[in-house]
C-alpha positions as CSV (number, residue, x, y, z in Angstrom):
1,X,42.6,45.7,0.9
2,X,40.5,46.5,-2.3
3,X,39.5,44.2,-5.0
4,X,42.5,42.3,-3.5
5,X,42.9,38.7,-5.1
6,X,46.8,38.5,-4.9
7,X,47.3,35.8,-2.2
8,X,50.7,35.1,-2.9
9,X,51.8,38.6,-2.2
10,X,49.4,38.5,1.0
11,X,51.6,35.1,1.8
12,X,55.1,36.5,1.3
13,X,54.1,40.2,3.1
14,X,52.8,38.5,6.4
15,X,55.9,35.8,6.4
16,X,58.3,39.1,5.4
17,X,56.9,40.9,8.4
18,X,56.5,38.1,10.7
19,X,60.4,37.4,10.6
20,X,61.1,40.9,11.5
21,X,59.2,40.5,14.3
22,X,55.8,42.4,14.0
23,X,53.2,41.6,17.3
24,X,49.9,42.6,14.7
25,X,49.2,43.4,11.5
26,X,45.7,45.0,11.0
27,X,43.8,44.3,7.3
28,X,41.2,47.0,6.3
29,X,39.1,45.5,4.1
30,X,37.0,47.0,1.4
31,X,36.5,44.0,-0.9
32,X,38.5,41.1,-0.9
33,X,37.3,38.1,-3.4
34,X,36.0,35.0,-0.6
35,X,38.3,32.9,-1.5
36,X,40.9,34.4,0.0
37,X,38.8,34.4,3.7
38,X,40.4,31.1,4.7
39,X,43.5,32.8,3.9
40,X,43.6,35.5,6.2
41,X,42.0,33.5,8.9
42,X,44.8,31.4,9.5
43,X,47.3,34.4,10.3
44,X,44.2,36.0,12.5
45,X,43.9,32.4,14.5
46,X,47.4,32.7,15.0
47,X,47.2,36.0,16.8
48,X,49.3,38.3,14.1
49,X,46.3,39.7,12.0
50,X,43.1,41.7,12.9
51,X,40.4,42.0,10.2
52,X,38.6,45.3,10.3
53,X,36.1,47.0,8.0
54,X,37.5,50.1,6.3
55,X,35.3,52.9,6.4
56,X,32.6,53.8,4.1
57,X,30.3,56.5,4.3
58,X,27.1,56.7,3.3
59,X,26.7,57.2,-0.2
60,X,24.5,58.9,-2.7
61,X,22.8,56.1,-3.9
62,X,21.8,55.0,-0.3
63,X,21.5,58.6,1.3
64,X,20.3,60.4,-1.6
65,X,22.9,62.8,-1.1
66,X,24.0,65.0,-4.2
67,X,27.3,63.2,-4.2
68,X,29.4,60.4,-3.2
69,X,31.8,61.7,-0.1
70,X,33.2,58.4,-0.3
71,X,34.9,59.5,-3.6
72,X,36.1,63.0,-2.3
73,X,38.7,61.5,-0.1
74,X,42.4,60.1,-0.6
75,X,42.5,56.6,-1.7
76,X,38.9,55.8,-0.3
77,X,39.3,57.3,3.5
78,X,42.4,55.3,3.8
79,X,44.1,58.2,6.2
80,X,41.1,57.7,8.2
81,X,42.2,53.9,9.0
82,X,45.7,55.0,9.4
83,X,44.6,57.4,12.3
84,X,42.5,54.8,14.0
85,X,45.7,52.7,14.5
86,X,48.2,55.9,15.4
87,X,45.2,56.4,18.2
88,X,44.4,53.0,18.9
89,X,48.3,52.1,19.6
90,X,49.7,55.6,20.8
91,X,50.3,54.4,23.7
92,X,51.1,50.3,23.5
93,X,53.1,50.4,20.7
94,X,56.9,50.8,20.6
95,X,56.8,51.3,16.3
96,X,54.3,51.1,14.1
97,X,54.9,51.3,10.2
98,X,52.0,52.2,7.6
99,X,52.6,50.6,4.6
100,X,50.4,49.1,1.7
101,X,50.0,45.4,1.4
102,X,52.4,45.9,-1.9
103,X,55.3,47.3,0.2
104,X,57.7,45.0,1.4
105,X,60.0,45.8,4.5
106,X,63.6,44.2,4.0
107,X,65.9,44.3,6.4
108,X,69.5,43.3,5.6
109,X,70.5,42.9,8.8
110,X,70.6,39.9,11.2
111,X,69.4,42.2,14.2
112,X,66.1,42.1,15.2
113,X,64.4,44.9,13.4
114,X,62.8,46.1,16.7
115,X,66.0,46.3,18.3
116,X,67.7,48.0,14.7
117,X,65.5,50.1,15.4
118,X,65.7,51.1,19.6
119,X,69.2,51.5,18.3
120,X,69.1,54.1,15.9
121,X,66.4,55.7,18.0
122,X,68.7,55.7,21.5
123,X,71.5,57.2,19.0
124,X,68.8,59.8,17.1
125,X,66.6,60.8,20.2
126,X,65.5,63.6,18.4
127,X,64.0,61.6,15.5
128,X,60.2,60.8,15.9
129,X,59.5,59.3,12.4
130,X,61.6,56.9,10.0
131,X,61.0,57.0,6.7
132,X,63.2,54.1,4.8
133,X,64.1,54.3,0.9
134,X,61.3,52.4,-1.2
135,X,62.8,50.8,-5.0
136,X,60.4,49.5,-7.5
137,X,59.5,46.3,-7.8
138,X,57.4,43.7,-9.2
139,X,55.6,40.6,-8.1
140,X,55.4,37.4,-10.7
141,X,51.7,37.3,-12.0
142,X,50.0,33.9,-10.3
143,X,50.1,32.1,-13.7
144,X,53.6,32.5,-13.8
145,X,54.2,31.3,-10.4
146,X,52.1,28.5,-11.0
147,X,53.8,27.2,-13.7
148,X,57.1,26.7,-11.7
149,X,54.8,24.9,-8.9
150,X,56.3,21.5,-10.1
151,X,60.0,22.3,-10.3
152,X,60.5,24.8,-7.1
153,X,59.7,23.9,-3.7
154,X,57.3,26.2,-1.9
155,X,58.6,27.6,0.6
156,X,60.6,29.8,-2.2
157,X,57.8,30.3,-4.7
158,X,56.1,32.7,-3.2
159,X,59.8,34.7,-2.1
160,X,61.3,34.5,-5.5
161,X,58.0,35.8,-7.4
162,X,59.2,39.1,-5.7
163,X,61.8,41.3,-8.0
164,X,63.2,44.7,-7.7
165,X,65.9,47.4,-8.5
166,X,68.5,48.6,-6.1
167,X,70.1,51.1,-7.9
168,X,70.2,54.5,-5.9
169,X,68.7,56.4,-8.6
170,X,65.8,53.8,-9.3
171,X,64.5,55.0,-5.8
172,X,61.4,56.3,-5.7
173,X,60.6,60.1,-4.4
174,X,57.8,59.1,-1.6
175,X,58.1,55.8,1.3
176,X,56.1,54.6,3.4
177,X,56.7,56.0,7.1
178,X,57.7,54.1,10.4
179,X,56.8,56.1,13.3
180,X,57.3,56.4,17.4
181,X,53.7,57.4,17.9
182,X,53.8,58.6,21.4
183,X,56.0,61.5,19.9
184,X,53.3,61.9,16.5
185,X,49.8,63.6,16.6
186,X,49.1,62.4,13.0
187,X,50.2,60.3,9.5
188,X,49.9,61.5,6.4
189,X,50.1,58.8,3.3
190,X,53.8,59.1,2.6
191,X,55.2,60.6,5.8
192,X,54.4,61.7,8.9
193,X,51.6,64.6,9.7
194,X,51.9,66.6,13.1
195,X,55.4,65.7,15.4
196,X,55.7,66.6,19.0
197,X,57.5,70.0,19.4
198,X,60.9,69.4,18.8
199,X,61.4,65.9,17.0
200,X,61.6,65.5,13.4
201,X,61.3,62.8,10.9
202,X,64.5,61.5,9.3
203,X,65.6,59.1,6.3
204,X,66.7,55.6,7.6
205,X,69.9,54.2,6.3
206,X,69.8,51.1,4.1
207,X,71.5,49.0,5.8
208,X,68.7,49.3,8.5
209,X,65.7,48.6,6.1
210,X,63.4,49.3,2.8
211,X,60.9,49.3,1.1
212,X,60.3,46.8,-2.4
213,X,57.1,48.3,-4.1
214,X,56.0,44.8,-5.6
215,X,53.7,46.5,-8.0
216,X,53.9,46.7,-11.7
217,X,57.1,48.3,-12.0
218,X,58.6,47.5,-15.6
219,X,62.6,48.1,-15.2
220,X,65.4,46.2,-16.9
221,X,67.8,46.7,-14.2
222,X,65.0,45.3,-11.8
223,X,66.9,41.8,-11.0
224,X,67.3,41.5,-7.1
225,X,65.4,39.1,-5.2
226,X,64.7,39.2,-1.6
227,X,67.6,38.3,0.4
228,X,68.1,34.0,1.1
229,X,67.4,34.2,4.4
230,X,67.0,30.7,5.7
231,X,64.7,31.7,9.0
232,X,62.7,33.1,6.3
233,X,62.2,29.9,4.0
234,X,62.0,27.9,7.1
235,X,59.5,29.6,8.9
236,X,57.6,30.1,5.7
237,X,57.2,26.2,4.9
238,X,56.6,25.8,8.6
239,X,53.5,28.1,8.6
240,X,52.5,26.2,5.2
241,X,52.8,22.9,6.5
242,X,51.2,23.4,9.3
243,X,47.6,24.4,7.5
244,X,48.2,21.5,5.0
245,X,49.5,24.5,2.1
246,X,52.3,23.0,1.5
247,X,51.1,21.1,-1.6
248,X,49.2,22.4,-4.3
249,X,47.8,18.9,-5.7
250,X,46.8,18.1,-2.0
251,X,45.5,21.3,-0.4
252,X,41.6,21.9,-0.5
253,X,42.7,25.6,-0.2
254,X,45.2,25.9,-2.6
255,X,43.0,24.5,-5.0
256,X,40.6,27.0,-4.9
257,X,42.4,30.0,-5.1
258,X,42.5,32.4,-7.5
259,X,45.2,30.6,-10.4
260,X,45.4,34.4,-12.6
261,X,44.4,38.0,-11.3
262,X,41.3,39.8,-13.0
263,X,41.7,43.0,-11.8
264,X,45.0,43.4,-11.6
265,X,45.8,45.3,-15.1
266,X,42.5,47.2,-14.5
267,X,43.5,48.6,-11.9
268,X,47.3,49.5,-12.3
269,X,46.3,50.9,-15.8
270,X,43.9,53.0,-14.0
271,X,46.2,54.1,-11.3
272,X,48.8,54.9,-13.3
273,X,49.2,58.8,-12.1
274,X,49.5,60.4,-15.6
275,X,45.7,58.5,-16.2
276,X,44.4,59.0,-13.5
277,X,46.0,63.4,-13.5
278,X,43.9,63.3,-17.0
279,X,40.5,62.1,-15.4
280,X,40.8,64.3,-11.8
281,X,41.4,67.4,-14.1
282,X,38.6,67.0,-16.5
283,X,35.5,65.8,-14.1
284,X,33.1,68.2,-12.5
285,X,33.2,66.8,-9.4
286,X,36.0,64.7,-7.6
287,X,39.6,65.9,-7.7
288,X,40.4,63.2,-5.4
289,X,42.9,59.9,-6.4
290,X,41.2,57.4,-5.3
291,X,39.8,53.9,-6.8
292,X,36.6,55.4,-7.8
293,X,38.3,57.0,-10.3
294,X,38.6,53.6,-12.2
295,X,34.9,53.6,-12.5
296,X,32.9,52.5,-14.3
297,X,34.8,50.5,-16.8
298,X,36.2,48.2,-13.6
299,X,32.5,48.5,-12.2
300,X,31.4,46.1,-15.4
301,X,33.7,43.8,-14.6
302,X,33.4,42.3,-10.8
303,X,29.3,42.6,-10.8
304,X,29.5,38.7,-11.0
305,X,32.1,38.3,-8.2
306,X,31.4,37.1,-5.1
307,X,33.2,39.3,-2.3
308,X,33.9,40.4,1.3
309,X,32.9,44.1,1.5
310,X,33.0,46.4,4.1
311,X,29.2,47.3,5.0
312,X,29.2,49.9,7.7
313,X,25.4,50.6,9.4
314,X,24.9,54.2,10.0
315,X,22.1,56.3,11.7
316,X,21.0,59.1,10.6
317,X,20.0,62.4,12.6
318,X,18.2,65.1,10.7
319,X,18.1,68.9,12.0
320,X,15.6,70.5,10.0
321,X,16.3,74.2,11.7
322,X,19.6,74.1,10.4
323,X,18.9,71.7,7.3
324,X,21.4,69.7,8.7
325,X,22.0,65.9,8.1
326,X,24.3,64.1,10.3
327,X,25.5,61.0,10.2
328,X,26.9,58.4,13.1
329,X,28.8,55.4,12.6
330,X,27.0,52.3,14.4
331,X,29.1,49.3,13.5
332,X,31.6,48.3,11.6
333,X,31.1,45.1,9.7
334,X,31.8,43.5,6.5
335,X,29.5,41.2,4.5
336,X,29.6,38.9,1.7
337,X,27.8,40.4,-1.6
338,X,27.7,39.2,-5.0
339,X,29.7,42.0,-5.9
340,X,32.9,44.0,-5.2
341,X,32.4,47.1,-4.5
342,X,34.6,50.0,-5.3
């Protein structure tokens, strides 16, 4: 999670994944606005969600290094907390999927997903990674979704905020993978990395499951919703009415959530891959996407916010012989700053 403030797509991506039967999600945080604490604590009191620090490693400013490694990594050393689940679960887990908190798992059928999926493993025992079809999509900004608060019950606000194509050549050219990790060594962003000797990674069929990229996806043929399930709606007011959400006039926490994003356009427009191709090809130093390429014009903006970073505490061993500094992670923890850090 990074400058993360969209708390309705949190709400509809843990109740999407919940119904398919996921036993834990796991939240990396690097900065998440406080409000949104109270949030995620429900789902981790209800057993579902672990929050984790990401990793950050020691930076220039800190270190006096001659550079920032944190910015000469994919997506801010977000492989590295990929790996730490494949390694973590190798051996408990039956699946486990790796996608971002804007990827959306649908899965048309009434199965079980779990069981969808034992089944088309059992039939495809050579196949070691899944890697469902993702279409764009879009999620309804919170002012928008606010303004409907009166007139649609809430249980289906947060579901029908979610839009998306599902026209076959609307699909986009990288997913999000689903893996059996006893049979996988490593994960790469959009796919698998290393497979066991003679297992291979295959497309999953559509009827089984895919991805909705809820970003900022601007399509007129994007008009599909996510599917009226009524387990869905059902358990979704459930979980709402049993924390007192179900009412935004009467909720202490629904009132002091976030009512429009302020990063949000920031940050597509600097992810935007023909933006960020120009900035990665002209700087000296990092050639790496990642979100510190949006500094510093997002940097000016979230000085003033009060946040939940990640704040790892390292030690540091020096070698003078070999002019060698080495650094060891001592713990992982995350902290509340008066600012959001990148």
């Amino acid at each position: 999670m990074f400058l993360f403030e969209q708390w309705h797509l949190f709400l509809a991506t843990m109740e999407s994944n919940k119904l398919l039967g996921a036993d834990l999600i796991i939240a990396h945080i690097q900065s998440i606005i406080t409000e949104l604490i109270p949030l995620l604590k429900i789902y981790e009191n209800e057993g579902i969600l672990q929050i984790r620090s990401s990793l950050r490693m020691p930076d220039n400013q800190k270190q006096n290094l001659l550079f920032n490694p944190n910015e000469e990594t994919l997506w801010n050393n977000q492989l590295i907390n990929f790996h730490e689940c494949l390694y973590e679960f190798k051996e408990s887990a039956a699946f486990i999927g790796f996608p971002d908190w804007d990827d959306i798992l649908i899965s048309p059928s009434a199965i079980p997903f779990t069981k969808e999926l034992m089944d088309f493993s059992m039939a495809n025992p050579q196949v070691a990674a899944f890697l469902p079809k993702r279409y764009p999509g879009q999620i309804e900004i919170l002012e928008k979704l606010l303004s409907r608060s009166s007139t649609s019950p809430i249980e289906h606000l947060f579901l029908e905020s979610i839009k998306f194509s599902i026209w076959p050549e609307d699909a986009e050219f990288i997913s999000k993978i689903i893996l059996r990790p006893q049979l996988v060594n490593s994960v790469d962003l959009h796919g698998v990395g290393q497979i066991i000797e003679d297992f291979i990674q295959s497309e999953l069929p559509e009827n089984i499951a895919f991805f909705v990229h809820a970003r900022d996806f601007k399509n007129a043929r994007m008009t599909a919703i996510l599917p009226p399930a009524l387990l869905l709606t059902r358990n979704t007011l459930l979980t709402l009415q049993k924390h007192n959400l179900s009412s935004f006039s009467s909720s202490p926490l629904l009132k002091k959530l976030p009512k429009k994003e302020k990063y949000l356009n920031l940050l597509n427009n600097c992810l935007k891959r023909k933006n960020i191709e120009g900035r990665v090809r002209t700087q000296k130093q990092s050639k790496c996407f990642n979100y510190a390429q949006c500094k510093p014009k997002i940097k000016l903006q979230i000085e003033d916010e009060e946040c939940l970073n990640t704040d790892n505490l390292w030690e540091e061993i020096y070698l003078p012989n070999k002019h060698l500094r080495i650094f060891v992670l001592e713990e992982s923890r995350l902290k509340i700053k008066k600012i959001c850090q990148i």
